[in-house]
C-alpha positions in Angstrom: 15.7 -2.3 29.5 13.9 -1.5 26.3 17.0 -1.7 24.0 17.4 -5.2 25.5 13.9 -6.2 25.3 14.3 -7.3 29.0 10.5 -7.1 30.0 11.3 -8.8 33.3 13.6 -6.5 34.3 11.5 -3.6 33.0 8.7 -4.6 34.8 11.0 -4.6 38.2 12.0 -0.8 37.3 7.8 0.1 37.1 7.9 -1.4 40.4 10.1 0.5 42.1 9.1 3.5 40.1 5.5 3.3 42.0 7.2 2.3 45.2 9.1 5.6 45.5 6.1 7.9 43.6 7.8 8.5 40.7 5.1 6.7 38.7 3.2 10.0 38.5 5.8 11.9 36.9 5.3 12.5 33.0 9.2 11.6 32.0 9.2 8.5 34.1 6.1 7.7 32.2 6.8 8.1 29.0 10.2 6.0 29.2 8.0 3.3 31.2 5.8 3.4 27.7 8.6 3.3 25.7 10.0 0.2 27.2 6.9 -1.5 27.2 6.8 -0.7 23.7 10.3 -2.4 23.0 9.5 -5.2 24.5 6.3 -5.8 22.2 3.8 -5.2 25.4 1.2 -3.0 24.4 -0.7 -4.0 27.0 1.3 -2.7 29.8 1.9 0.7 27.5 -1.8 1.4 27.5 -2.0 0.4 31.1 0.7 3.3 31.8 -0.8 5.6 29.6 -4.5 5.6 31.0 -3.0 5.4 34.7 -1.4 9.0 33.9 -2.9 11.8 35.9 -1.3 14.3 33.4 0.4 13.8 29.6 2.3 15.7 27.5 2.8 15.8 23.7 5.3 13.1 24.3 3.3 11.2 25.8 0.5 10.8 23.1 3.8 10.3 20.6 5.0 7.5 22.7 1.8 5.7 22.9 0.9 5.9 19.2 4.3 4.9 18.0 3.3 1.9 20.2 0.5 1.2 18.8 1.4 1.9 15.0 4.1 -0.6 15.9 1.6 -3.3 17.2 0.7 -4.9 14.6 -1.1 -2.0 12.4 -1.2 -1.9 8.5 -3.3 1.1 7.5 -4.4 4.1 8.9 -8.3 3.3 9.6 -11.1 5.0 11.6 -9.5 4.1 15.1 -6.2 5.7 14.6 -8.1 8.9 13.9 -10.1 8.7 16.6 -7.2 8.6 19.2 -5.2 11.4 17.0 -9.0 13.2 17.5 -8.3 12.3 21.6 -5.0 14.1 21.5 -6.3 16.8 20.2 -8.9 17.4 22.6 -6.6 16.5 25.6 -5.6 20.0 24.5 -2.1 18.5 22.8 -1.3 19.5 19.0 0.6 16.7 17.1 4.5 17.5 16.6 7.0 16.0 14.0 7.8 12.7 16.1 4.2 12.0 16.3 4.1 12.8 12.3 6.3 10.4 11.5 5.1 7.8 13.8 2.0 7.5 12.0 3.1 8.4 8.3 4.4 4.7 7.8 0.5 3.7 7.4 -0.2 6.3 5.1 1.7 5.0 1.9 -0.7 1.4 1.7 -2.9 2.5 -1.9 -2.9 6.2 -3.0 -5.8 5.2 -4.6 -8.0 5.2 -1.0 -9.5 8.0 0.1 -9.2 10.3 1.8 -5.9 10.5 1.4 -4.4 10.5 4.9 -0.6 11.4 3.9 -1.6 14.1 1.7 -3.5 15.3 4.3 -1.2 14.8 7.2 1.7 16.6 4.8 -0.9 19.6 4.4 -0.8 19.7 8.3 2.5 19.7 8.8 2.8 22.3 6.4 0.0 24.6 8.1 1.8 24.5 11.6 5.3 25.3 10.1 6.7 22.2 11.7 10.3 22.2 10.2 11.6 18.9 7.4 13.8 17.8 9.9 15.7 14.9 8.3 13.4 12.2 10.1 9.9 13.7 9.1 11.4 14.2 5.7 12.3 10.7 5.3 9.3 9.5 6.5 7.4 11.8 3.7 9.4 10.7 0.9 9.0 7.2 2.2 5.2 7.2 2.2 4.8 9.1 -1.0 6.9 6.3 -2.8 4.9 3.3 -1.1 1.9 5.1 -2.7 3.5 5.5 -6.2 4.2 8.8 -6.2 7.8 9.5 -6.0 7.0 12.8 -8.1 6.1 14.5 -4.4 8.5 12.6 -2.5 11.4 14.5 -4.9 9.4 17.5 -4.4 9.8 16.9 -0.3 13.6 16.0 -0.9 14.4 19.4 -3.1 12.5 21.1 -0.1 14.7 20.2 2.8 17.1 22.0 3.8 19.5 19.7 5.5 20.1 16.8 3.8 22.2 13.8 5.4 23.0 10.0 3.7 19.5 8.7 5.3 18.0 11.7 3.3 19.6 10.4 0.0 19.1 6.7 1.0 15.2 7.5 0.7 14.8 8.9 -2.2 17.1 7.0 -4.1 15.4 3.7 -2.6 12.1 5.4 -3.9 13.0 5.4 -7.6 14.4 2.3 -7.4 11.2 1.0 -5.9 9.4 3.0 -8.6 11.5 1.3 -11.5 13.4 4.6 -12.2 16.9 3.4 -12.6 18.2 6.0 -14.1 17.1 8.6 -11.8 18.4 6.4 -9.2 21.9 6.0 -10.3 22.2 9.9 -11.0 20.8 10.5 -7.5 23.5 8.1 -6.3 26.2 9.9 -8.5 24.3 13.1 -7.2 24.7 12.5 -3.7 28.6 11.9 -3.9 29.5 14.6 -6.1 28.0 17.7 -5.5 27.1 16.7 -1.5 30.3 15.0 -0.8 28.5 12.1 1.4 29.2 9.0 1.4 27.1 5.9 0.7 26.2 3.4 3.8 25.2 -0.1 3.8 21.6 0.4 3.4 22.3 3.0 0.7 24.0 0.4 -1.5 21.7 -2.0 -0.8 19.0 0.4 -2.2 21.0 1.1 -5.2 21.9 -2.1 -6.4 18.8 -3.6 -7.6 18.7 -0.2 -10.1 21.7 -1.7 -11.8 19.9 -5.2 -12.5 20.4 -4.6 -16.0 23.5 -5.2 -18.7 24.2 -1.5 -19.4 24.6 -0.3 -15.5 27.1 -3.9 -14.9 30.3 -1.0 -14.8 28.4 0.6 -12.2 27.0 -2.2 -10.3 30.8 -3.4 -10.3 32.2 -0.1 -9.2 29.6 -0.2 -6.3 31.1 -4.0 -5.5 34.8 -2.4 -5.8 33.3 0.3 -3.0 32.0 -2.3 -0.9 35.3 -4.5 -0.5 37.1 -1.3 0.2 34.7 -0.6 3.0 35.1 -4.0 3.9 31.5 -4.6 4.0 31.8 -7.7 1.8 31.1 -9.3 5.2 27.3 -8.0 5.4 25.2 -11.1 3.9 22.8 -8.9 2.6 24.8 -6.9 0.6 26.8 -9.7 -0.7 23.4 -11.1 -1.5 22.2 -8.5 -3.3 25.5 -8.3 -5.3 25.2 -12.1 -6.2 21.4 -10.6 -7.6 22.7 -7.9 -9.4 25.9 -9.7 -10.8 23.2 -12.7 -11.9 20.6 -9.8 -13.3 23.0 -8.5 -15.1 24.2 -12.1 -16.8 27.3 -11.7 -15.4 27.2 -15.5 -13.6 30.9 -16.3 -12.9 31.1 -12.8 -11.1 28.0 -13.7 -9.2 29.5 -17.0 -8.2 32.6 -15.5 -7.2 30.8 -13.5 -4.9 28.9 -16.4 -3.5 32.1 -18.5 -3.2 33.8 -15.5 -0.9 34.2 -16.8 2.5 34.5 -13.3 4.2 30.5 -13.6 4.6 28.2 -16.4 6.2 26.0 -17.6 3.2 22.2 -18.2 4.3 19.6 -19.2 3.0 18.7 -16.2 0.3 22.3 -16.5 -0.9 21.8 -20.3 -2.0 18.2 -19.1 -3.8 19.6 -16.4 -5.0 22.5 -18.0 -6.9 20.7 -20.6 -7.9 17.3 -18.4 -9.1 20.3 -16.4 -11.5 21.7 -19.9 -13.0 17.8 -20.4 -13.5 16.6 -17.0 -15.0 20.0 -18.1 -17.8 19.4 -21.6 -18.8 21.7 -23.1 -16.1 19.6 -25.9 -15.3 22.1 -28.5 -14.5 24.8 -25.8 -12.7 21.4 -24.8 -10.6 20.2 -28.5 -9.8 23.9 -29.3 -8.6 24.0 -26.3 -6.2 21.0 -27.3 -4.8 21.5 -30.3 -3.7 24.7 -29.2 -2.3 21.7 -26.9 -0.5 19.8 -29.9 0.5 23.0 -31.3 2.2 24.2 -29.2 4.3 20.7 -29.6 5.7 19.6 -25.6 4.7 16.3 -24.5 5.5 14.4 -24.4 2.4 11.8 -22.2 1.7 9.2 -21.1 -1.3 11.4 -18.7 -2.5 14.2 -21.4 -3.6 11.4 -23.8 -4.6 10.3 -22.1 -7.1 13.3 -20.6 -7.9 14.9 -24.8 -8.4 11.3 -25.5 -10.3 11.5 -22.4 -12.7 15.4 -23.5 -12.9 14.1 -27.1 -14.0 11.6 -25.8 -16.1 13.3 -23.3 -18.6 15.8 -26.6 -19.1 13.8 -28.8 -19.6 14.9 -30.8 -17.0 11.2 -31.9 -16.2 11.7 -34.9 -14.7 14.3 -33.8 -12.3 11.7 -30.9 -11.3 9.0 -33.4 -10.5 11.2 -35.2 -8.8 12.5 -31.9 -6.4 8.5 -31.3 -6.3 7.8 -34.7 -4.5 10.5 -34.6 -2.3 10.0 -30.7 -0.7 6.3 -31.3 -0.1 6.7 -35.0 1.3 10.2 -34.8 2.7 10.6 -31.4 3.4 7.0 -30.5 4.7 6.3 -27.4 2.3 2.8 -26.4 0.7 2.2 -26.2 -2.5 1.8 -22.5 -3.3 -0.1 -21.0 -6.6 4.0 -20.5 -7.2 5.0 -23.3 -6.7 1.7 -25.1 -8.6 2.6 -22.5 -11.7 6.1 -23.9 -11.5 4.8 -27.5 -12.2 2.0 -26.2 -14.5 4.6 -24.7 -16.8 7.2 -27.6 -16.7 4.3 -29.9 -17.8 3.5 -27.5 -20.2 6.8 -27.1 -21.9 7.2 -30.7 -22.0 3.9 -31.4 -23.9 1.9 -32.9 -20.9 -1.1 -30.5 -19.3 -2.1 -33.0 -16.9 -0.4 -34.9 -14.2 -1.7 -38.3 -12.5 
């Protein structure tokens, strides 16, 4: 019921779960959290969990991946107080509980204490093994907080390493602005492991090739993808379009955006038209625009700014005004310190620092 986020029906199962007696029982308990927990009711989780008579470690895992999940996004004084609970409830945190809670560790290395450092310590104390999820989860936090140094150093450390394994580290560097060390991870990982790249791998690895000197390997990674036949995922295909457009390469990037094997939305249209932008294209970007605008696309403050910076580095200032007055009267979007920036510097460029 959880996979389906069917509460109702979810709800019917707790039912008949206390009906019968098996509401007592610590397995039927812990998928009863779970559900709950899939179908974004926290409420009904913690009800479960403080009806228990008896929990297990699985129990304490399932209810603080819940509440991780609901909404958190740090590790504060609270979480450690129910990790504290756990522990005197007599039950010693295990791997799944780990790497429930490490996503909120890798806010600001700069905070202190230093949850993830410490929680790696602990995991280290009580030999729990790198399985490939903890491990991910480590290198994951340890690049969020800028150092990808001791994310490698938890990579090189594992044992068994799988394409999710790769997929996080590489993402890390990339994150990190280590291109280089990106790509040869990438090379790395086919080579001398023999895996091969997935979906979110490439997306991962194609913003590391933004850049006219890594274009042979951002096209080689395009070549991989229409032999996969993944050409149909938008967001890879919209992360090509970025990379081709990066790179300067804007007819390639416009081929891709022209493939019909993929539904455009509407970060392909921004995207295309942000490349034509970053290169001059002023008129090319204005024109796909208002193709945009007619086919009645959502807008958003991504692709305004992206049409006004577009307008801007043209100096097509009075066709940016112009797109200016019409998204926040016509289209209903605020002005954003983007957005204002935008106008700021078009008015700037075209000698006038004040607007009436």
């Amino acid at each position: 019921m959880g996979e389906m986020g069917n509460l109702v029906a979810g709800k019917l199962v707790h039912g008949r779960s206390v009906r019968v007696g098996f509401d007592s029982d610590i397995v039927v308990s812990n998928s009863l959290m779970s559900m709950y927990c899939k179908c974004s009711s926290f409420g009904d989780c913690r009800k479960v969990f403080d009806e228990m008579p008896q929990r297990n470690v699985g129990s304490w895992s399932v209810f603080l991946a819940g509440y991780v999940g609901f909404g958190k996004q740090s590790f504060d004084q609270e979480l450690l107080g129910l990790i504290k609970c756990m522990q005197i409830d007599g039950m010693k945190p295990d791997g799944f509980t780990i790497s429930s809670i490490l996503p909120l560790c890798g806010v600001d290395s700069r905070k202190w204490p230093d949850y993830g450092g410490e929680l790696h310590c602990y995991i280290l104390r009580n030999g729990l093994s790198f399985d490939v999820h903890l491990g991910c989860c480590l290198i994951d936090m340890y690049s969020k907080s800028g150092r990808i140094f001791k994310g490698r150093r938890v990579f090189d450390q594992m044992r068994s390493r799988n394409v999710y394994t790769w997929t996080s580290i590489i993402n890390g560097y990339t994150k990190n602005g280590d291109s280089d060390e990106a790509l040869s991870l990438f090379h790395e990982m086919q080579v001398k492991d023999g895996i091969e790249p997935n979906r979110v791998t490439l997306l991962s690895v194609l913003p590391a090739c933004n850049s006219h000197g890594c274009l042979r390997i951002g096209k080689q990674i395009h070549g991989f993808v229409v032999r996969k036949v993944l050409n149909c995922n938008v967001s890879l295909s919209n992360a090509l379009i970025d990379m081709y457009s990066k790179c300067g390469s804007l007819d390639l990037a416009r081929r891709v955006f022209e493939d019909e094997s993929f539904c455009k939305d509407a970060i392909s249209w921004t995207s295309m038209i942000s490349g034509y932008g970053l290169h001059g294209k002023g008129k090319e970007a204005l024109s796909l625009y208002s193709k945009m605008v007619l086919q009645r696309i959502s807008l958003d403050t991504i692709t305004v700014v992206g049409i006004l910076s577009a307008c801007g580095r043209s100096g097509l200032i009075n066709e940016g005004l112009k797109i200016y007055d019409s998204v926040v009267n016509d289209h209903g979007i605020k002005p954003t310190v983007e957005i204002c920036a935008c106008v700021v510097d078009m008015l700037g460029r075209s000698g006038n620092s004040i607007e009436h």
